[in-house]
DRENTOR-597933 format. One record per residue (C-alpha): residue number from 1; residue in three letters; y, x, z. Coordinates in steps of 0.25 Angstrom, whole numbers, plus 5000, padded with zeros to 4 digits. Layout:
REM DRENTOR-597933
(rec NUM, 'ALA', (Y, X, Z))
...
***
This chain:
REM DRENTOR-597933
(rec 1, 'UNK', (5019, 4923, 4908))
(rec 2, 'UNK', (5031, 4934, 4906))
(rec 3, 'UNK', (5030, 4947, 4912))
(rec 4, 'UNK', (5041, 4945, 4923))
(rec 5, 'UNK', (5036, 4933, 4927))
(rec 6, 'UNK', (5022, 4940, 4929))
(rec 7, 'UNK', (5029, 4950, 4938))
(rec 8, 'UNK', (5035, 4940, 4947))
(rec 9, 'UNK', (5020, 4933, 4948))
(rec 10, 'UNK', (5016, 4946, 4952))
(rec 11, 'UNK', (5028, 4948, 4963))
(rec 12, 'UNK', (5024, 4936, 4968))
(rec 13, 'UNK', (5009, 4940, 4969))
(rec 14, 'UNK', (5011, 4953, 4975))
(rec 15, 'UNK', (5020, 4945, 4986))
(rec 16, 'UNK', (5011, 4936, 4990))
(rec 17, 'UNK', (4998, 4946, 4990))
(rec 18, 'UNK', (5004, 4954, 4999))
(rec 19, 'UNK', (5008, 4943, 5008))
(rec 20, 'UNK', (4994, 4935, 5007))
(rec 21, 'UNK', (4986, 4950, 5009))
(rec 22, 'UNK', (4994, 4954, 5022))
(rec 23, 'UNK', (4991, 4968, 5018))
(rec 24, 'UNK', (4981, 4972, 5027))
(rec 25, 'UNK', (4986, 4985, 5031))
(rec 26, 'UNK', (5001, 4986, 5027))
(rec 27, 'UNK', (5001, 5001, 5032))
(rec 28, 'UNK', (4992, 5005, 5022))
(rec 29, 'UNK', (5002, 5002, 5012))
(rec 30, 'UNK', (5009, 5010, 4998))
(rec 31, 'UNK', (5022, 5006, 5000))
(rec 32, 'UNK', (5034, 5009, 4987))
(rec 33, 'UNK', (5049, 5008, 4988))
(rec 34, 'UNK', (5057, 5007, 4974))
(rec 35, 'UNK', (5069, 5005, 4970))
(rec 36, 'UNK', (5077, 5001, 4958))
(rec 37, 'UNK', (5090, 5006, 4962))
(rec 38, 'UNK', (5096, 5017, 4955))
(rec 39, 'UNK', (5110, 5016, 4960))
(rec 40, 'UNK', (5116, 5022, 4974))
(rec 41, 'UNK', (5120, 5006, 4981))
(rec 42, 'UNK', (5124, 5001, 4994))
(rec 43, 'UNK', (5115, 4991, 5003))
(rec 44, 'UNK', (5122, 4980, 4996))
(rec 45, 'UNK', (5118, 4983, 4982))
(rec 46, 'UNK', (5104, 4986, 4987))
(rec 47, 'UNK', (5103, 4973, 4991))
(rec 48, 'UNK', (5109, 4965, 4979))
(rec 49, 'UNK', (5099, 4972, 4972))
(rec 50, 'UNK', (5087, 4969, 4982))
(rec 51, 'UNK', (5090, 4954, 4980))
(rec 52, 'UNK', (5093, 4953, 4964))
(rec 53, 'UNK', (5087, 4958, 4951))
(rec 54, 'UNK', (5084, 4972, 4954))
(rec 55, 'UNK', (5075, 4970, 4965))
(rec 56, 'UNK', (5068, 4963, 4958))
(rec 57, 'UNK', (5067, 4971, 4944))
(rec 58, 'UNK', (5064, 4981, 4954))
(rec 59, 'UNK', (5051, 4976, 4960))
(rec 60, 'UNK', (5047, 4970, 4945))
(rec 61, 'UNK', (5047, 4986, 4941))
(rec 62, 'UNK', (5039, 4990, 4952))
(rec 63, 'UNK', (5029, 4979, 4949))
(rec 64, 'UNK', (5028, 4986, 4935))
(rec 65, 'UNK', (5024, 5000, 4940))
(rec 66, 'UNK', (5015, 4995, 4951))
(rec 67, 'UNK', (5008, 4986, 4941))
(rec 68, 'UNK', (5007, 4997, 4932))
(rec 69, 'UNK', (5000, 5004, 4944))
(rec 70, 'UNK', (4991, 4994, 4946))
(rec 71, 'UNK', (4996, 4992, 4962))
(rec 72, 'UNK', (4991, 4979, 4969))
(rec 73, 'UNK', (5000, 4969, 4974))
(rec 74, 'UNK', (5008, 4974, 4986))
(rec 75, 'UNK', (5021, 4969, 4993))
(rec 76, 'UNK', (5037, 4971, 4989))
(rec 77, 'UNK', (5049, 4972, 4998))
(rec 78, 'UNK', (5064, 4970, 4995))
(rec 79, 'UNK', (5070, 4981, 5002))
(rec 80, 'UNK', (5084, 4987, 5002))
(rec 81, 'UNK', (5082, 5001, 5004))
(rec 82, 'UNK', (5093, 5014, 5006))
(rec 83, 'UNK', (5088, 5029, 5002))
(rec 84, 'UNK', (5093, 5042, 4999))
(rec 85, 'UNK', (5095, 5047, 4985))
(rec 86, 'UNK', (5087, 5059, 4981))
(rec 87, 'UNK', (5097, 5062, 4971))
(rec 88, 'UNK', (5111, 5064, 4977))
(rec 89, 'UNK', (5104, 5060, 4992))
(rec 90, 'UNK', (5115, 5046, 4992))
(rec 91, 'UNK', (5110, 5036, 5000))
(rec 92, 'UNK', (5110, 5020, 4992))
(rec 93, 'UNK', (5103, 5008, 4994))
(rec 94, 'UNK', (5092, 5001, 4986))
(rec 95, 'UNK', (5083, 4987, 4983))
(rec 96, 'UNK', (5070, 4991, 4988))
(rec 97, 'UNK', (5055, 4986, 4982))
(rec 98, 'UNK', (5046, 4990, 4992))
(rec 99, 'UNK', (5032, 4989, 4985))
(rec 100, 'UNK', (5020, 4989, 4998))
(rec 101, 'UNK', (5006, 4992, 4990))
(rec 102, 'UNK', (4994, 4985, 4995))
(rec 103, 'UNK', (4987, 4994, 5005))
(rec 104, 'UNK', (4974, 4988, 4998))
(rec 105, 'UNK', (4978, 4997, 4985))
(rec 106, 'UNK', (4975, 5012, 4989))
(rec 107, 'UNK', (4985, 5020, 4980))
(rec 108, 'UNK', (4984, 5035, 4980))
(rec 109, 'UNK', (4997, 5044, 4982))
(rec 110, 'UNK', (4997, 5049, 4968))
(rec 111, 'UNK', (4999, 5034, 4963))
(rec 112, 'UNK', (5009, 5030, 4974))
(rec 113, 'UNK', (5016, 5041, 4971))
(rec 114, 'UNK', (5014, 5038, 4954))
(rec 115, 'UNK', (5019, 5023, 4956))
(rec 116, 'UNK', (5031, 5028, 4964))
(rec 117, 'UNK', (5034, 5038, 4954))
(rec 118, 'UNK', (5033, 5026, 4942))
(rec 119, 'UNK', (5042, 5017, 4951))
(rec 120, 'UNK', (5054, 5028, 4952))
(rec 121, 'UNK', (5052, 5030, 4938))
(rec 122, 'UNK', (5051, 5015, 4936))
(rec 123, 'UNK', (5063, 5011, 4945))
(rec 124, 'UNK', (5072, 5024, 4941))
(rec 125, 'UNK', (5072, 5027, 4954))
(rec 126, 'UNK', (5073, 5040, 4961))
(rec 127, 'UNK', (5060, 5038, 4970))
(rec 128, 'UNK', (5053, 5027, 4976))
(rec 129, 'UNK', (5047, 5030, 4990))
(rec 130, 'UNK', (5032, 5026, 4993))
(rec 131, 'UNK', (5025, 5025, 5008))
(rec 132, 'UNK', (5012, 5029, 5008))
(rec 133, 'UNK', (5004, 5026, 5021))
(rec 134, 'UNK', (4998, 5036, 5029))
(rec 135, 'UNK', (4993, 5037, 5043))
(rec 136, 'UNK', (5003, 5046, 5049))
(rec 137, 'UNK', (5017, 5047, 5046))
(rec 138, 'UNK', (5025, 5036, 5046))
(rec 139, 'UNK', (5033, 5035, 5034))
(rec 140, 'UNK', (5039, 5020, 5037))
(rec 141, 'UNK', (5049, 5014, 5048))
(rec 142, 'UNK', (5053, 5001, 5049))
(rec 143, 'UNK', (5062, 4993, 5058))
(rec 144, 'UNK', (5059, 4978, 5060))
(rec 145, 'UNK', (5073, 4970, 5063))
(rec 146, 'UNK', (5066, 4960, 5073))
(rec 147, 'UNK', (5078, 4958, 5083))
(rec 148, 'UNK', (5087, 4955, 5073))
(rec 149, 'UNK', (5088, 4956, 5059))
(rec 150, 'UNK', (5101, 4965, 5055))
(rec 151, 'UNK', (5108, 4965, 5041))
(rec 152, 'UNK', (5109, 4976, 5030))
(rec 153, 'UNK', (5121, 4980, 5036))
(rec 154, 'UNK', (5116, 4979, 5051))
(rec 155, 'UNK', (5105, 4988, 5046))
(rec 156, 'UNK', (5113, 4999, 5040))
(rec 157, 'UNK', (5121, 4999, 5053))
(rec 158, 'UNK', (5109, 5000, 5062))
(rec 159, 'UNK', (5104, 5011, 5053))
(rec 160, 'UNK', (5117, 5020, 5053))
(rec 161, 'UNK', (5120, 5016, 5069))
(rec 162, 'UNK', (5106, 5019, 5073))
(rec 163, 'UNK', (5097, 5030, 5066))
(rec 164, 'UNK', (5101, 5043, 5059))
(rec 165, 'UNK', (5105, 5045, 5045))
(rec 166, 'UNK', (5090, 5045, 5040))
(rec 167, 'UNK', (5089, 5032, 5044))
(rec 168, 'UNK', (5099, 5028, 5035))
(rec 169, 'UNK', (5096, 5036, 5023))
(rec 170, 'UNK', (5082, 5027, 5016))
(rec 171, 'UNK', (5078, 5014, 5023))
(rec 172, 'UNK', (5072, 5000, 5018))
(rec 173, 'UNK', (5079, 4986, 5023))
(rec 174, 'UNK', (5070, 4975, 5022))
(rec 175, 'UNK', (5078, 4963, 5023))
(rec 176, 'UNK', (5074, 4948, 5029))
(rec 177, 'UNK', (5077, 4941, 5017))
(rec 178, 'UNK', (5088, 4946, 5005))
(rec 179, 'UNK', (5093, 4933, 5000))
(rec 180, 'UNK', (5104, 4931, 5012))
(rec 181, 'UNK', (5114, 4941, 5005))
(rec 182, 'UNK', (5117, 4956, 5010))
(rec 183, 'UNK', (5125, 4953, 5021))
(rec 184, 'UNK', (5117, 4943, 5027))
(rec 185, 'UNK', (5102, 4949, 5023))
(rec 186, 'UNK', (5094, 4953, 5035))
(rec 187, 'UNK', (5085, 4966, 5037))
(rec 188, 'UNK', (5072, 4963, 5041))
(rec 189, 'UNK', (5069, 4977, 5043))
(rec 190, 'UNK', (5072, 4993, 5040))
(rec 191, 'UNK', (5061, 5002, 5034))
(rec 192, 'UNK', (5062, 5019, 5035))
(rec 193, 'UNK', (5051, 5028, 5025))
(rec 194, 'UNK', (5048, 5042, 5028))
(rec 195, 'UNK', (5044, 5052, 5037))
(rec 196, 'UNK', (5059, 5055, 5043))
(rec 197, 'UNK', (5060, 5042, 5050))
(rec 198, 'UNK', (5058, 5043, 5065))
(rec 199, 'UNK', (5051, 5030, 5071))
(rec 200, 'UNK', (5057, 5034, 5085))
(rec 201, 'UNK', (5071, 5033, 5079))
(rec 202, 'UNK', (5069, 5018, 5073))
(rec 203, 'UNK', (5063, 5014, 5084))
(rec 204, 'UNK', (5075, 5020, 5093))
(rec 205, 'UNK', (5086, 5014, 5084))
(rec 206, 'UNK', (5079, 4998, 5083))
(rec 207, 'UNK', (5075, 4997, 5097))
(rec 208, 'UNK', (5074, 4981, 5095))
(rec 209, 'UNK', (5065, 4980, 5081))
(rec 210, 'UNK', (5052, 4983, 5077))
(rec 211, 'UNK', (5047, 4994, 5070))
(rec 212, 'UNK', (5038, 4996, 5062))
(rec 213, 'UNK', (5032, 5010, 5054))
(rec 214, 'UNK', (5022, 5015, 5044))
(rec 215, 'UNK', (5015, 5027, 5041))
(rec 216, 'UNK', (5016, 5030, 5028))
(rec 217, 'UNK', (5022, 5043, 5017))
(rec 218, 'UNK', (5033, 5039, 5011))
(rec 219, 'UNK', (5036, 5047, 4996))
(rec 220, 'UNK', (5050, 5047, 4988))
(rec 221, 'UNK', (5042, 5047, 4974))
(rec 222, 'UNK', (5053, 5051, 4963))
(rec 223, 'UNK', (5051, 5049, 4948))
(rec 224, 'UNK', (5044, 5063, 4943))
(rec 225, 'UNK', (5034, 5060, 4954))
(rec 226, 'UNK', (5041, 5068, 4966))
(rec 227, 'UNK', (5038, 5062, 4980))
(rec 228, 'UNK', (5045, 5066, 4992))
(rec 229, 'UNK', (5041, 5062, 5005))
(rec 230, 'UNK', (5052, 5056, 5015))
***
């Protein structure tokens, strides 16, 4: 058996364990968001690479360094995803990996923090962003498009018509399905991390969907081990 096809067996594992366990308590959940993208790109781009190669050389690098940790099987999501620049604070677009740790492996913040380090390391990235659950703050927003399912570009318009600039400054799209093309992909829904998200606000711009949050910490973990909270 070749190494890569030993990756995709254990892609395919990880899929359907974390379908067949249900996970028992998704709130309890590590939660890590990497990107490969090392380029300031429009939505556009973002996508082309969501649905080709580098997605996908993307999520076979994170399986090296969560192996290497010895992390159990967890669950991944696609995502297109917008953030700020620490560097020269420009705004660009990225292909996502959300990496959801099994809540049954207990994982101190030293190593969280280690394996976010490796993975901006691993990835050349300026920081990958970690939730850490918690009882008390709530560190995660998301708007569930149930009345209609808008387009990337619908999204963008309700985000910038809607919500101030903070909004559209860092935020996830998780799409339906992304084999329909760019302009006819649909948002199945719209995720916020941090502190300075204001549940009252979503709630007051999407009337019709539903909302859903968790509590939860959420790091910008740089390469030399820095972490910022947001």
């Amino acid at each position: 058996m070749t190494v890569y096809k030993s990756r995709l067996t254990m892609i395919g594992c990880w899929f359907l364990l974390g379908l067949s366990q249900a996970f028992a308590n998704n709130n309890a959940s590590v939660e890590f968001f990497a990107s490969n993208n090392n380029n300031i790109i429009n939505m556009q781009t973002a996508y082309n690479r969501l649905t080709g190669q580098a997605q996908l050389d993307l999520q076979d690098k994170m399986i090296d360094v969560l192996q290497k940790n010895h992390i159990e099987q967890g669950r991944f999501k696609n995502i297109l995803g917008t953030y700020r620049m620490s560097v020269d604070q420009s705004n660009t677009a990225d292909n996502t990996e959300e990496f959801d740790v099994s809540p049954y492996q207990h994982l101190s913040d030293e190593q969280i923090f280690s394996i976010a380090k490796e993975l901006a390391v691993t990835l050349k990235q300026d920081s990958v962003a970690v939730l850490i659950p918690n009882q008390s703050t709530i560190g995660d927003i998301t708007v569930n498009f149930t009345s209609k399912k808008p387009s990337i570009d619908e999204v963008i318009s309700l985000l910038q018509e809607g919500l101030p600039p903070l909004y559209n400054e860092a935020f996830s799209i998780h799409l339906v399905n992304t084999s329909s093309g760019f302009d006819t992909a649909k948002v199945a829904k719209i995720e916020w991390l941090g502190r300075k998200i204001n549940l009252s606000e979503i709630k007051k711009a999407f009337p019709l969907e539903k909302i859903d949050f968790r509590y939860g910490d959420v790091f910008l973990v740089y390469q030399n081990g820095q972490t910022e909270q947001l």
